[in-house]
C-alpha positions in Angstrom: 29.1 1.6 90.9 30.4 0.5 87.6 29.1 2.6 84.7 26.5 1.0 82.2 26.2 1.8 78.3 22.8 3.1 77.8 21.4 1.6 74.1 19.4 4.6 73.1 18.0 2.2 70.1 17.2 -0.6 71.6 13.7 -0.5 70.1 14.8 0.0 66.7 14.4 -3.1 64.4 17.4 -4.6 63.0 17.8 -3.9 59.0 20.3 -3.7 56.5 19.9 0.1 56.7 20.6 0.1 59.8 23.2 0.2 62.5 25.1 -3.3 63.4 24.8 -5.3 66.7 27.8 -7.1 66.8 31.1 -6.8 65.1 33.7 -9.4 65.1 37.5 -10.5 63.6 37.7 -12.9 61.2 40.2 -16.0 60.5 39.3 -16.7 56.9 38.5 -20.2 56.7 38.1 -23.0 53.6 35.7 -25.2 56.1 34.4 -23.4 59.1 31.3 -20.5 58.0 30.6 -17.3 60.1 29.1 -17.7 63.5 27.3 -15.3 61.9 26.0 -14.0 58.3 27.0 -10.5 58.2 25.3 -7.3 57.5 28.8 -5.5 56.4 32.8 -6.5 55.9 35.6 -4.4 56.0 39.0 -5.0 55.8 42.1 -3.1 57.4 44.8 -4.1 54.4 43.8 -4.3 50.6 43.7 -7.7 48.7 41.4 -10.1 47.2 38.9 -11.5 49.5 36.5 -14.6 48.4 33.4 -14.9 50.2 29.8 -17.4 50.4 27.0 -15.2 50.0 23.9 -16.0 51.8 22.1 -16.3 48.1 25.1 -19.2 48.2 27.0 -17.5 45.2 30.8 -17.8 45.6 32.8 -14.8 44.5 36.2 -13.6 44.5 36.3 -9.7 45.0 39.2 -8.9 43.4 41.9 -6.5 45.0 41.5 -2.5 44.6 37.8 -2.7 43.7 36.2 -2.1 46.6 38.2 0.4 49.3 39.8 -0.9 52.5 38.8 0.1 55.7 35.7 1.4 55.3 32.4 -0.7 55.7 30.8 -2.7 52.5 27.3 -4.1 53.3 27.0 -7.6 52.2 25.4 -10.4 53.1 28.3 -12.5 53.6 28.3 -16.4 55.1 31.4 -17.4 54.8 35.0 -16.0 54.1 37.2 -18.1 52.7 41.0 -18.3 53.5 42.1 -19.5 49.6 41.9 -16.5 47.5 41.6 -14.1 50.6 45.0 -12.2 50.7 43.2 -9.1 52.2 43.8 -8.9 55.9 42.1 -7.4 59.2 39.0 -8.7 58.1 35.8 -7.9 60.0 32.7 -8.8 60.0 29.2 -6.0 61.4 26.1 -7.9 62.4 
């Protein structure tokens, strides 16, 4: 019988507090938006990155201010592939 992950929070309500659902690689694109807004980004390799927010500002997080490879919650619609050079982009929802 195949083993089955047990989802001990299940019940829990989704918030930005709390834990993601999904979590996914991203191709920065200049046309195509997330399938998803996310929650939280991260990136493996430091560098710009320029993102859609949800609120539908469009900003250019410039490279070395916020640290790689850990988790930054944002609410974050699109990422866009001119003015990204960060890489191993991911996005938590």
């Amino acid at each position: 019988m195949a083993v089955v992950a047990v989802d001990a929070y299940a019940t829990n309500s989704d918030s930005l507090s709390g834990c993601p659902r999904h979590i996914a690689l991203i191709t920065p694109s200049d046309t195509d938006e997330l399938a998803a807004c996310s929650l939280a980004i991260s990136w493996a390799v430091d560098g710009a990155v320029k993102v859609l927010t949800v609120g539908g500002e469009t900003v250019v997080i410039p490279a070395g201010s916020l640290t790689a490879q850990t988790q930054h919650s944002m609410r974050i619609r699109k990422i866009f592939n001119t003015g990204t050079t960060a890489t191993g982009i991911i996005s938590y929802w």
